[in-house]
N, C-alpha and C positions, 0 to 999 in steps of 0.2 A: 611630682604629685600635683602641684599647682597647675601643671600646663595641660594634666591629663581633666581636672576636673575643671580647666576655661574649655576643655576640647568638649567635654561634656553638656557643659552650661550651651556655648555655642549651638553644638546639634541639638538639643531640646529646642531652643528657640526658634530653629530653622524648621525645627516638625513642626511646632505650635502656629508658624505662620505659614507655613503648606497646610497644617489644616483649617485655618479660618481660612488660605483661598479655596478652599474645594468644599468649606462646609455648607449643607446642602441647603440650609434656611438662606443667608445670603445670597447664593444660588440662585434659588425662588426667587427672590425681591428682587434680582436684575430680571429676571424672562419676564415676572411679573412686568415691571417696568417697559418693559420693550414690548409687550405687547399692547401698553399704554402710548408708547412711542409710535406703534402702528398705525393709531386710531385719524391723526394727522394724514399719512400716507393716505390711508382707505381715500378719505373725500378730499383729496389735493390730486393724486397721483391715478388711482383706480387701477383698474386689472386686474386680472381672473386667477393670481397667484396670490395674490394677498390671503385673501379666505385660505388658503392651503398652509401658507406660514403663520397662521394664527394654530390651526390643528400641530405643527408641530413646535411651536412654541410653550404651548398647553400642555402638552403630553408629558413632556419631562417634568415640567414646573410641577404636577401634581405627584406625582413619582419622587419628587427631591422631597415634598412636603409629608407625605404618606411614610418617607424612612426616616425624616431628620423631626418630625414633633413631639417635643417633650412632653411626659406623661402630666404634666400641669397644664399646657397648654392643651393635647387632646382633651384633658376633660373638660375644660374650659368651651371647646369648641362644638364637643359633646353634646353641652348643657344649652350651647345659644341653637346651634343647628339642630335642631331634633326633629320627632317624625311627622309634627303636624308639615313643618316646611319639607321637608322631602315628601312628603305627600301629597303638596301642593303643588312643588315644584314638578313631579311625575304627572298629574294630570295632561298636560297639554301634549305631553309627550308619549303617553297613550291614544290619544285622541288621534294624534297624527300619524301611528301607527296603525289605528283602524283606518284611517284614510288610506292608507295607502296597501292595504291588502284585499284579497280578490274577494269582494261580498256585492256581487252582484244583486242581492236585495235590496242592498241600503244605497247604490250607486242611482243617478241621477236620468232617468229613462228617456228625458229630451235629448241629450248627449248624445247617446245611441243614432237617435236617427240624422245627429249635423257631427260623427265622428267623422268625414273626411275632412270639414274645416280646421283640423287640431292636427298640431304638427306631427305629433306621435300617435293618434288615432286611440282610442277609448279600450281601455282591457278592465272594464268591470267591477271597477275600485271608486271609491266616492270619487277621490282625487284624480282631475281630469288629466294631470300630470304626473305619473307616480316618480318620476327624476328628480321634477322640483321639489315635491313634497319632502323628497328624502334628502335633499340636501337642505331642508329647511329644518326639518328632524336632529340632524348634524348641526350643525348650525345652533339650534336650539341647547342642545346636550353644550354646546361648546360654551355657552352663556352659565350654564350651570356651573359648569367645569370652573369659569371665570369667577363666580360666584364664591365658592366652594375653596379656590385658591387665593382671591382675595382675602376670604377670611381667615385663613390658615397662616398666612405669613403678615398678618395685619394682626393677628392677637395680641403681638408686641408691641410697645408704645412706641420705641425707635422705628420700627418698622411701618406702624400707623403713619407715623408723620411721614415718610419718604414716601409711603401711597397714595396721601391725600396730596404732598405736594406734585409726584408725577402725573397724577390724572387733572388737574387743575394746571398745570405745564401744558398738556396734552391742551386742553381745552383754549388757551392764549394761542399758541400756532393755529390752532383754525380760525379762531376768533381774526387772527392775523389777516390770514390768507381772505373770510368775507369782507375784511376792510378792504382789502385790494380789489377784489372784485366790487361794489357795492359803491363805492367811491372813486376810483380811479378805471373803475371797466377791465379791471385784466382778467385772464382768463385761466384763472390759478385754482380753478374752486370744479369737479365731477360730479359732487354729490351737493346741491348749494343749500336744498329742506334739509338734511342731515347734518353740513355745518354748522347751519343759523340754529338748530336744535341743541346742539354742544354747544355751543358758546351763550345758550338761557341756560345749560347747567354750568358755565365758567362764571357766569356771576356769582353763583350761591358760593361753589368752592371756593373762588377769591374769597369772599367775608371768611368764611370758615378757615383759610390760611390768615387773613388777617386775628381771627380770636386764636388761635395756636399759638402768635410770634406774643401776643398781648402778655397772653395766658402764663406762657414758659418763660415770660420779663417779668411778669409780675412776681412768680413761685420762686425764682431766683433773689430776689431780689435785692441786688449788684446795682447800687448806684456808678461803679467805673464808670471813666472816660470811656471806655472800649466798649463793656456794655452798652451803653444808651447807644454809640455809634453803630452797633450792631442792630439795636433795636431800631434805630431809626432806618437803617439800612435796607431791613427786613420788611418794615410796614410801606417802606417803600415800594418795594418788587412787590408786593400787594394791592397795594394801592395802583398801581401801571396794570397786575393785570385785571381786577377790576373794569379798571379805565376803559382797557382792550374788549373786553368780552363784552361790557353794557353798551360799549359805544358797537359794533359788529351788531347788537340786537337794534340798537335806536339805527343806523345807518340800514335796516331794510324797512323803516316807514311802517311796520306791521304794526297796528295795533293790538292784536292775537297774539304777536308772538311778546310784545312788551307785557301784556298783560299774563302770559305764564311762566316770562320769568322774574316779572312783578312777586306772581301769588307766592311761589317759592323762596321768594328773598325775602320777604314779608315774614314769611312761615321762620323760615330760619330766625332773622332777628325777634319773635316774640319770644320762641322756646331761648333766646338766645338775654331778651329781659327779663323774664318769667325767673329764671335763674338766676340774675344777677343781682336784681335787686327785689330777692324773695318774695315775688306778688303771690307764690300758692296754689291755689284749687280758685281765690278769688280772682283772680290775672287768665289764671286759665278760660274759666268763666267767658271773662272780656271777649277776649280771643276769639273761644269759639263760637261766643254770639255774631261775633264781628265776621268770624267766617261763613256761619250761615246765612248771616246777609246777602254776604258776594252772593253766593252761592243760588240764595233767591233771585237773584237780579238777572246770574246767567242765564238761571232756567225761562227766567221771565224774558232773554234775550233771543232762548231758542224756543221760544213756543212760538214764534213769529214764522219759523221754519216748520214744517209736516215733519224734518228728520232731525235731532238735535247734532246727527254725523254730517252735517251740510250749514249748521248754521253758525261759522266763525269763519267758513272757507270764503275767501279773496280769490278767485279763478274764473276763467273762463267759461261761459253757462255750457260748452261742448264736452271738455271736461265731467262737469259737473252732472250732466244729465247723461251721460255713456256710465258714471259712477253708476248713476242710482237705478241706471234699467238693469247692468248685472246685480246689483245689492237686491234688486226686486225679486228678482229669480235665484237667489241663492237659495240651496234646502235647508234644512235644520242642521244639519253635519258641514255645511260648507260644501265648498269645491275643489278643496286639498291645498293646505299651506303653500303658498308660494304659487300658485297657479293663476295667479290674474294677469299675467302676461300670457297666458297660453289662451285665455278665453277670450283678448283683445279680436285677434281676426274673425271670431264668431258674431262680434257686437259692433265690428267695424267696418262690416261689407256695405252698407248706405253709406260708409264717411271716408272713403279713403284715406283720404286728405288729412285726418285728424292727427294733430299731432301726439295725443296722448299716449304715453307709455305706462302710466299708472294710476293709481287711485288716486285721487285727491286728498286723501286723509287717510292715516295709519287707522283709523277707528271704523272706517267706510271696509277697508280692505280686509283689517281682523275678521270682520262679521260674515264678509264674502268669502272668506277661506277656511275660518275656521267654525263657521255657523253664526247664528245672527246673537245667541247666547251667549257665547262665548265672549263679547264686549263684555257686558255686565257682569259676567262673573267674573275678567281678566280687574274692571274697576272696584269689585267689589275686594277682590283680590288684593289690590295695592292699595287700596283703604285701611285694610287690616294691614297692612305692613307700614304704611302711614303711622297710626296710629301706635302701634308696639315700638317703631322706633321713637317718636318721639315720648311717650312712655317714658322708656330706656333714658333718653338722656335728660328727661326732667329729674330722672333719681340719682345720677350720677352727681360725684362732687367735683369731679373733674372730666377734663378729656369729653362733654356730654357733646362738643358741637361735630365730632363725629358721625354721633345717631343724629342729630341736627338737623345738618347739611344732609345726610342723605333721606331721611323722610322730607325734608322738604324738595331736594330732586323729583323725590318719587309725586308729589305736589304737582311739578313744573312739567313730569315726564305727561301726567295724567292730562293736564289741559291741552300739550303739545298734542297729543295724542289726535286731538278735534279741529287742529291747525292746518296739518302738511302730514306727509308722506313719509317724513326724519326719520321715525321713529323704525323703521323698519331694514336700516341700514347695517354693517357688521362694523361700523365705530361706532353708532350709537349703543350697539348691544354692549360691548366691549365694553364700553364706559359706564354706562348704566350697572352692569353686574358687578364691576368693579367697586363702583360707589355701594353700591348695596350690602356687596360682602363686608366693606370696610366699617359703614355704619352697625351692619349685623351684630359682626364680632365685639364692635365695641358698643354695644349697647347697653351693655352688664358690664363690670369692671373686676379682675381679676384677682384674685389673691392671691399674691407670688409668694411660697413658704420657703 
């Protein structure tokens, strides 16, 4: 009788841990992870499969989350995700859909008469590349997707914590990789505006990993030997990446790019005293007087420039002036996401020579592709999420440096924006949606019954 119910006890236990390996939320959190782990690969490594192993890394990960979320946490996700943001989030992806379908009224009539300068020649769509477009489309959707799965498997506090530290991992390997290059000359770095962008958002996450290790010593609070050695251990691999990522910003000499991931670490640490030592609505105050200063000073920095998308850029005047003659000539709809490498040989027949492959700036290029509106309502866009996440974690009693850390990304995303070219990379997206979803989700705090 005994031996039958050790045989019993036994088998339960062996099902119990075949099903925590196969169950489908931890599942999630590894793909999730690895495709954090990608983000490194993208601008170290490059090549034209990567983008493809992000599509099936995604696919399943949403698939494991869509059968394994509990009805607490659907609602929970319910409640943050709702239809203003899927309706925000569908804009752009509308938009690039009408680009890329046959409406020869709204297509661009100069085209027409210099279609054999275009590798694929003009079929009557805004987008002068309907290829690009659509893999830009995809692409976009895949951001979402990232989004969407971030928040889904981040609605858990254990889970939170392993996504803020693998995207903040993620972001120390590159930060790595610009010290190498940047200081010692090697040639370890394909995408180099795209890494030095990731490693202004490895600043914020490091502080944001360092108030988690603070936060979870303090709520404990375990004076042990072991404790404190763990604590100190933790604030340490914090503090190194830190180290990593602000030193990678200071080792490229940019003042532009110190200064956006200045504003964001700034941002973070106010919302981050605001809460600590209850300054209020009056702290706020401070804050946001203190920020509309900046903010004066910039505008007062780019009124000096005709375009305020040309005036933080450090590049070469060839560069710069091939930018602003296609920006000149873009329609109101743009030229089709992703299509500024298809319009270079149209604008490059006087320069052979040039070495340009891209726009100078993600905000120059936005406007070029996807109409000159579409900037201002892309910033007016992340203001409003700006703003609601930091919201979010000023009401929080814990766990707030979540929404934190990623409204103030979205800070540091916004200036990069007017910097360099990063911003339009597939680790930057990757990491951005990520960070987003994880602030999103945890911007409201849950009530587990």
């Amino acid at each position: 009788m005994l031996d039958n119910l050790l045989y019993h006890r036994d088998h339960y236990a062996s099902f119990n841990s075949f099903q925590t390996i196969i169950n489908p939320m931890p599942s999630a959190l590894i793909i999730l992870l690895g495709l954090l782990g990608l983000c490194p690969a993208i601008v170290t490594v490059g090549g034209p499969a990567l983008p493809y192993l992000i599509l099936l890394l995604l696919a399943p990960g949403l698939i494991l989350v869509s059968l394994k979320l509990g009805p607490g946490e659907a609602e929970h996700m319910s409640k943050i995700v709702s239809r203003p943001f899927l309706l925000a989030a569908a804009f752009p992806a509308v938009l690039m859909i009408i680009q890329i379908l046959p409406l020869p009224f709204l297509a661009n009539p100069v085209w027409t008469s210099v279609s054999p300068g275009f590798r694929h020649g003009i079929t009557g769509s805004i987008s002068v590349d309907v290829g690009a477009t659509s893999i830009a489309l995809v692409r976009y959707l895949s951001a979402v997707g990232m989004v969407l799965l971030a928040a889904a498997v981040a609605v858990n506090r254990e889970r939170a914590e392993s996504t803020l530290i693998g995207a903040t991992a993620a972001t120390v390997f590159i930060s790595f990789a610009c010290l190498l290059h940047d200081l010692f000359g090697l040639n370890v770095v394909v995408a180099l505006d795209e890494a030095r962008d990731c490693a202004c958002l490895g600043v914020i996450l490091s502080a944001a990993c360092a108030i988690l290790v603070f936060e979870r010593h303090e709520t404990r609070r375990s004076n042990s030997s072991q404790a404190r050695k763990k604590f100190s251990v933790s604030m340490g691999a914090c503090l190194t990446a830190f180290v990593f990522c602000a030193g990678a910003v200071a080792a490229t000499r940019s003042g532009s790019l110190a200064f956006a991931a200045g504003s964001g670490l700034l941002t973070f640490i106010a919302v981050a005293a605001i809460r600590r030592w209850a300054l209020g609505r009056l702290g706020a105050a401070a804050i946001g007087i203190t920020a509309a200063v900046v903010a004066a000073a910039l505008v007062t920095v780019a009124a000096g420039d005709p375009d305020p998308r040309f005036a933080f850029v450090k590049k070469d005047p060839v560069s710069i002036e091939l930018t602003q003659r296609i920006l000149s000539d873009a329609p109101f709809f743009g030229d089709g996401a992703a299509s500024f490498t298809a319009l270079l040989p149209v604008y490059q027949t006087s320069n052979l020579d040039s070495p340009t492959v891209e726009a100078v700036t993600s905000a120059a290029k936005l406007s070029i592709e996807m109409g000159k509106a579409m900037l201002w309502i892309a910033i007016l866009g992340t203001s409003a999420a700006v703003f609601i996440l930091l919201r979010g974690a000023s009401r929080r009693g814990r766990d707030s440096f979540y929404a934190a850390a990623a409204g103030a990304c979205l800070v540091t995303l916004m200036n990069l924006a007017f910097v360099n070219v990063g911003l339009s990379g597939s680790a930057m997206a990757l990491l951005s949606a990520a960070i987003f979803g994880l602030g999103l989700i945890q911007s409201k705090g849950r009530v587990v019954s």
